[in-house]
N, CA, C and O atoms as a GROMACS GRO file, in nm:
protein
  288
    1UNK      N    1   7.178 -11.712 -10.385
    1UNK     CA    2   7.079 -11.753 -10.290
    1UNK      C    3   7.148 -11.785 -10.159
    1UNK      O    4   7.226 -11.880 -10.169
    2UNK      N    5   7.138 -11.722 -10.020
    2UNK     CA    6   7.134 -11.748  -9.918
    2UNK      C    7   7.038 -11.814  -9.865
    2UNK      O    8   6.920 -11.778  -9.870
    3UNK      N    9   7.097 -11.969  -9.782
    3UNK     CA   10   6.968 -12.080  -9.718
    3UNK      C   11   7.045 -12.035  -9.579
    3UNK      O   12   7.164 -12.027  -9.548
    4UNK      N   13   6.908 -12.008  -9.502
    4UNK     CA   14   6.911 -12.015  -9.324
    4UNK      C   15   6.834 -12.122  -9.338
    4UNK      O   16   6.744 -12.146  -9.418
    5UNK      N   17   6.902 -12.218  -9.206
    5UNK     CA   18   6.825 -12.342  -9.148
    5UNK      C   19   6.795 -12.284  -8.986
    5UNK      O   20   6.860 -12.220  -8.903
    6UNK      N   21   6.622 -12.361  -8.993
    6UNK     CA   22   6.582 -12.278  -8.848
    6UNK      C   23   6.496 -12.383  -8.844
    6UNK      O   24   6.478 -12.439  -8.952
    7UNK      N   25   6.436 -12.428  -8.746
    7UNK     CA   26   6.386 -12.540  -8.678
    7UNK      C   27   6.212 -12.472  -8.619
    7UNK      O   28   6.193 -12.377  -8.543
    8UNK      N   29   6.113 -12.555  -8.684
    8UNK     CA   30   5.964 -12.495  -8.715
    8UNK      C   31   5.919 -12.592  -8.678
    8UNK      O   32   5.929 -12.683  -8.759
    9UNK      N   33   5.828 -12.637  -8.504
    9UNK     CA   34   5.841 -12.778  -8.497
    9UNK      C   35   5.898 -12.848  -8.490
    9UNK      O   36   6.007 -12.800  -8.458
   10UNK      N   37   5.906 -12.965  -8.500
   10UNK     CA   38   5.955 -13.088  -8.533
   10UNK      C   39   6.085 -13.083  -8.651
   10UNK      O   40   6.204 -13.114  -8.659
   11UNK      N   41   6.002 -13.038  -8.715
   11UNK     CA   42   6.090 -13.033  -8.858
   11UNK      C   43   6.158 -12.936  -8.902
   11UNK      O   44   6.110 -12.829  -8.940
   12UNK      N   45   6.307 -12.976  -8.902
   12UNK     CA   46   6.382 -12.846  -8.929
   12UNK      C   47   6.327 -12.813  -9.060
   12UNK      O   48   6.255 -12.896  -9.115
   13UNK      N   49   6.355 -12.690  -9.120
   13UNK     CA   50   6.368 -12.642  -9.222
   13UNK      C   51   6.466 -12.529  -9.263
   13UNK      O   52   6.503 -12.440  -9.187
   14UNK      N   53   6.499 -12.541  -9.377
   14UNK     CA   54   6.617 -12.472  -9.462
   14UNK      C   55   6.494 -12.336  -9.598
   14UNK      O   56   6.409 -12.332  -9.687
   15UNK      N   57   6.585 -12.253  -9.505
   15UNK     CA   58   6.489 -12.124  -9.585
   15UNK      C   59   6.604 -12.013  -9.663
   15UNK      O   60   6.716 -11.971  -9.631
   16UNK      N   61   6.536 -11.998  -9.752
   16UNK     CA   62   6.637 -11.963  -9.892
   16UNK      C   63   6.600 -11.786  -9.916
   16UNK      O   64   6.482 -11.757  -9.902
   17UNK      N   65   6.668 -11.707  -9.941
   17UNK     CA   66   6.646 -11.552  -9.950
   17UNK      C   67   6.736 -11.577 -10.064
   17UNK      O   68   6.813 -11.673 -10.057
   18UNK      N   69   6.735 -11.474 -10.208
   18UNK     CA   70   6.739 -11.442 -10.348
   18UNK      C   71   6.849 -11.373 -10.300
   18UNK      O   72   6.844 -11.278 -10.221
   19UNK      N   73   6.997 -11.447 -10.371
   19UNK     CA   74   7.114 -11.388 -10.354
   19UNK      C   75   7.085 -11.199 -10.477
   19UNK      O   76   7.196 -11.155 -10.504
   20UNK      N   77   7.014 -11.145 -10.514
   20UNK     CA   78   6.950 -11.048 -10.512
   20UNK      C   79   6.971 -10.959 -10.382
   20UNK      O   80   7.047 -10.862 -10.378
   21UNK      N   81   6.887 -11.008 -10.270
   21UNK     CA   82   6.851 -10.924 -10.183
   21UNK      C   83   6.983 -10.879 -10.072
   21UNK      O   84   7.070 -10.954 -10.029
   22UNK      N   85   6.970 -10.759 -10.049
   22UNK     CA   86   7.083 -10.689  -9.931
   22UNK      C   87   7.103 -10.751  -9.840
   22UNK      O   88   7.016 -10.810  -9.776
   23UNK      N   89   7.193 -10.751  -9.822
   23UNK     CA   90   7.254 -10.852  -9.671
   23UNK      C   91   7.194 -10.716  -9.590
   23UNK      O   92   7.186 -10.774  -9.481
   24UNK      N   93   7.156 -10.610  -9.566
   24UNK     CA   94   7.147 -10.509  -9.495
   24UNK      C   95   7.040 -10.610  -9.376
   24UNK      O   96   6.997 -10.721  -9.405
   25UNK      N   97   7.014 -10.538  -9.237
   25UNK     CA   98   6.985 -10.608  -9.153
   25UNK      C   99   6.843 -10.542  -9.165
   25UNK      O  100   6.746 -10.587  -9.104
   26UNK      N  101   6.836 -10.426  -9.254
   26UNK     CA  102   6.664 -10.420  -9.270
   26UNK      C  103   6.606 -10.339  -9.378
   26UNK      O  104   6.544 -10.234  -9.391
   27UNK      N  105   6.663 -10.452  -9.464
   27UNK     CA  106   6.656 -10.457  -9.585
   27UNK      C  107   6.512 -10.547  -9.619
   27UNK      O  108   6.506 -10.659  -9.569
   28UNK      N  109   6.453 -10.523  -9.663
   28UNK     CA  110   6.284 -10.585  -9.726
   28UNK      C  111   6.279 -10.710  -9.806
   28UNK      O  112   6.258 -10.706  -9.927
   29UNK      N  113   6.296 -10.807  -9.751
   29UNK     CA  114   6.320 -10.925  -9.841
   29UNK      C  115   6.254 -11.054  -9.723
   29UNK      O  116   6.252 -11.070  -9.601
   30UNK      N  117   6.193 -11.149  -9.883
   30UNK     CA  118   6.116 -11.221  -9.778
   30UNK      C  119   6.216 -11.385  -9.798
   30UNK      O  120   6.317 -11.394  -9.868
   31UNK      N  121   6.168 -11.476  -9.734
   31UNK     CA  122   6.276 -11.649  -9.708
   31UNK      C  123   6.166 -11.722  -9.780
   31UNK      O  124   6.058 -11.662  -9.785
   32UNK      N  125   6.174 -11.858  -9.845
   32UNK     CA  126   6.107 -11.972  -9.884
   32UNK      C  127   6.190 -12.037  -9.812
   32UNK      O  128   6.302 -12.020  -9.765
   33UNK      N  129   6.062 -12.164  -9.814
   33UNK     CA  130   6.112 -12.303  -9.746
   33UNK      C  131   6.050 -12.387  -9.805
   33UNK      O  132   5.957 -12.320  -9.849
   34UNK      N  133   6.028 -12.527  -9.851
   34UNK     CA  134   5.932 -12.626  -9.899
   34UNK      C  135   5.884 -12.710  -9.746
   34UNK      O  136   5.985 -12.746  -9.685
   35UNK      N  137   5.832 -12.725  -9.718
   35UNK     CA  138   5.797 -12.804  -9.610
   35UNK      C  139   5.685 -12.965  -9.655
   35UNK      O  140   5.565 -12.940  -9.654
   36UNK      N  141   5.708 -13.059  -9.677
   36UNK     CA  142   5.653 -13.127  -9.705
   36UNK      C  143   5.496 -13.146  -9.646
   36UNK      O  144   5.399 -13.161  -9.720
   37UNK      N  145   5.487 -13.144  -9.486
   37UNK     CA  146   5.365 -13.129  -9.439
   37UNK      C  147   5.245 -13.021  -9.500
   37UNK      O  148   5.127 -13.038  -9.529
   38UNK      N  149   5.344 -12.890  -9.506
   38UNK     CA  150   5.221 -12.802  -9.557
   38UNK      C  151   5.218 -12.693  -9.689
   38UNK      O  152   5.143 -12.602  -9.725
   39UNK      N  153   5.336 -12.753  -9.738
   39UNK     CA  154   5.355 -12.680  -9.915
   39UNK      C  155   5.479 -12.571  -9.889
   39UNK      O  156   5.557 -12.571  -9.794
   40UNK      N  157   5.475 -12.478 -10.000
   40UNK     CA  158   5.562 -12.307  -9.958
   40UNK      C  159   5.554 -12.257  -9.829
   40UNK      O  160   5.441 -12.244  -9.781
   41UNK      N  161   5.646 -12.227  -9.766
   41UNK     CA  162   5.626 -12.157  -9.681
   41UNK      C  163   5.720 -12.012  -9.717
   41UNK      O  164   5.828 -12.019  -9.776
   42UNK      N  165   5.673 -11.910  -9.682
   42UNK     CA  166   5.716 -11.801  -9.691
   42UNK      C  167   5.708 -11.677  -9.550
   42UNK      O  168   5.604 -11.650  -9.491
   43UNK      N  169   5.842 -11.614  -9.519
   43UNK     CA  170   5.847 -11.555  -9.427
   43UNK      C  171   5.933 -11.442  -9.462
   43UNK      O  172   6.013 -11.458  -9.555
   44UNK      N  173   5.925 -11.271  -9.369
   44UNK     CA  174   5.988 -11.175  -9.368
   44UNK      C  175   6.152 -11.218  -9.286
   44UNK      O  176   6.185 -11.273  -9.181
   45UNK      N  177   6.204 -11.173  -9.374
   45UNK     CA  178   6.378 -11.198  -9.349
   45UNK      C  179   6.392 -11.138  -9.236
   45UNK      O  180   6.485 -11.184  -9.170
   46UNK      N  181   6.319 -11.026  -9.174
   46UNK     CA  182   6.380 -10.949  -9.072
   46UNK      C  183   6.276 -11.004  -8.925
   46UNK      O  184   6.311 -10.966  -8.813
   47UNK      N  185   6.183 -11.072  -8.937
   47UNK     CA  186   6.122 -11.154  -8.848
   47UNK      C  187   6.113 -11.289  -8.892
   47UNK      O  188   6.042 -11.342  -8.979
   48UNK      N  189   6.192 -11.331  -8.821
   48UNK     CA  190   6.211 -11.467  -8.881
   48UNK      C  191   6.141 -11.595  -8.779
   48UNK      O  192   6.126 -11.708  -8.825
   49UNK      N  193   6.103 -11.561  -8.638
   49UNK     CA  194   6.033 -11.595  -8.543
   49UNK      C  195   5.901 -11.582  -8.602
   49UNK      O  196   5.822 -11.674  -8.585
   50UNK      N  197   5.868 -11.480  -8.668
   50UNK     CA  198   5.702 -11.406  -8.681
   50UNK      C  199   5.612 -11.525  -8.737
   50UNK      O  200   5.625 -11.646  -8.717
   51UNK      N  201   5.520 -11.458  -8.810
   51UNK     CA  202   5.420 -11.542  -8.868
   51UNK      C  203   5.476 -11.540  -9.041
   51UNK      O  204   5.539 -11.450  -9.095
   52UNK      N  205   5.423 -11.682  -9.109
   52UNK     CA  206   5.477 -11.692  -9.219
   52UNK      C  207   5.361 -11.742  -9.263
   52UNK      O  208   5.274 -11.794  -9.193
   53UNK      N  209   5.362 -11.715  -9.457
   53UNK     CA  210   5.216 -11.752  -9.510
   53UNK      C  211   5.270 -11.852  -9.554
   53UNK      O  212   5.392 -11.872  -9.558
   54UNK      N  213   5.121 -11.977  -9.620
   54UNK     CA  214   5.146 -12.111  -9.675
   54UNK      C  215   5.105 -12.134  -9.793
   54UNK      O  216   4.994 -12.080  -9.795
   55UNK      N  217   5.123 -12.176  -9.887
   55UNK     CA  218   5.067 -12.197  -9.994
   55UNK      C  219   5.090 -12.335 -10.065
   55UNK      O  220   5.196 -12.392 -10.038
   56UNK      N  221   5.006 -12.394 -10.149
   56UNK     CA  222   5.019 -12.502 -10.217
   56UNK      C  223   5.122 -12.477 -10.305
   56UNK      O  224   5.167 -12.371 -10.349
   57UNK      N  225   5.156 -12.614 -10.326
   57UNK     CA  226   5.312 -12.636 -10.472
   57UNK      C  227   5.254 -12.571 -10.543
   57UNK      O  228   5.308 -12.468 -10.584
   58UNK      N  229   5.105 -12.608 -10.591
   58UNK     CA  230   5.034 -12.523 -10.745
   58UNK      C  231   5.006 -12.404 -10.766
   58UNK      O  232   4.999 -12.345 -10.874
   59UNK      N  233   4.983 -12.344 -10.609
   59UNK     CA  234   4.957 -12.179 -10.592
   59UNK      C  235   5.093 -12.139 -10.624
   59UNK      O  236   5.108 -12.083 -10.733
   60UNK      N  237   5.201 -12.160 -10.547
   60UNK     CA  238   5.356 -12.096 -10.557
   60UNK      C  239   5.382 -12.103 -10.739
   60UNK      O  240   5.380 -12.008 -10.817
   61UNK      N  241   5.405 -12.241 -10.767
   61UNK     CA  242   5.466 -12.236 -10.894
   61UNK      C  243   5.309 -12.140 -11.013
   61UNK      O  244   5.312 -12.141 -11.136
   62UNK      N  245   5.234 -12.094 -10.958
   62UNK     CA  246   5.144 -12.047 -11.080
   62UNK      C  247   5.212 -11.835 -11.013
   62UNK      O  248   5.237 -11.733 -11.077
   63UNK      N  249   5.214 -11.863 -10.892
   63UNK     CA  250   5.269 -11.719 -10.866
   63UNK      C  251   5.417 -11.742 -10.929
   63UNK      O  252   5.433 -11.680 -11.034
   64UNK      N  253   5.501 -11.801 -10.898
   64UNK     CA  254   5.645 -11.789 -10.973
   64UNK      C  255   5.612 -11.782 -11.113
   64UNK      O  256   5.663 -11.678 -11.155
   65UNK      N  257   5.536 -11.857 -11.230
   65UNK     CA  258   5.501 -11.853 -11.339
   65UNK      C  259   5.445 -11.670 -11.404
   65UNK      O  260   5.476 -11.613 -11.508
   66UNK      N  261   5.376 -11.635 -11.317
   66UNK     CA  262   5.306 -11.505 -11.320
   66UNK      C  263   5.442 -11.365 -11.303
   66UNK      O  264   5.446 -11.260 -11.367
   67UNK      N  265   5.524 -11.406 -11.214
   67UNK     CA  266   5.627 -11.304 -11.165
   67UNK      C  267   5.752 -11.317 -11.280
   67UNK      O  268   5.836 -11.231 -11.303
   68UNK      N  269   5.743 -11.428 -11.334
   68UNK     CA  270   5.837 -11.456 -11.431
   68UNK      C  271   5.781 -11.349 -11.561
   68UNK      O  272   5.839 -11.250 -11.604
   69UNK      N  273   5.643 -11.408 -11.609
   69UNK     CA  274   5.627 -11.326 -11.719
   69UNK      C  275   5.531 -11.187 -11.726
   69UNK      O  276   5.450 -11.148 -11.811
   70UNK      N  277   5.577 -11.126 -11.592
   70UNK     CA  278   5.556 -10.987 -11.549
   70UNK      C  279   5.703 -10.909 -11.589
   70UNK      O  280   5.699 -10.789 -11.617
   71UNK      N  281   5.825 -10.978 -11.591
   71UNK     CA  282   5.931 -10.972 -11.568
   71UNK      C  283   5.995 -10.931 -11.743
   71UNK      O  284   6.058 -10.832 -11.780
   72UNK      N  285   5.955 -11.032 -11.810
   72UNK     CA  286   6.011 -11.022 -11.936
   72UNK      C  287   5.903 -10.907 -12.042
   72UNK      O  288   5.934 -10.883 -12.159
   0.00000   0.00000   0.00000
């Protein structure tokens, strides 16, 4: 796991990409962050300025739950 720290507001945040994904510079891989104010945050690795989606702790961990046992 690679964490970039980048500053969103007020509040820095530390965003994590799946030591998985290509260091390539445009390579398809997206960043998490937890942000306490507004849950998951999730953004494209290669726009990292852009727009990022939000989701609740319960939405993320029921999608991580789902991707897990898609997996096995």
């Amino acid at each position: 796991m690679t964490l970039k720290p980048s500053a969103r507001g007020a509040a820095a945040l530390t965003w994590a990409k799946s030591s998985y994904s290509a260091n390539e510079p445009d390579s398809a891989c997206v960043e998490v962050a937890t942000c306490t104010c507004e849950g998951i945050l999730v953004r494209d690795s290669k726009d990292p300025e852009g727009p990022h989606l939000c989701f609740t702790p319960d939405s993320w961990n029921a999608f991580v739950a789902f991707a897990v046992a898609a997996t096995v």
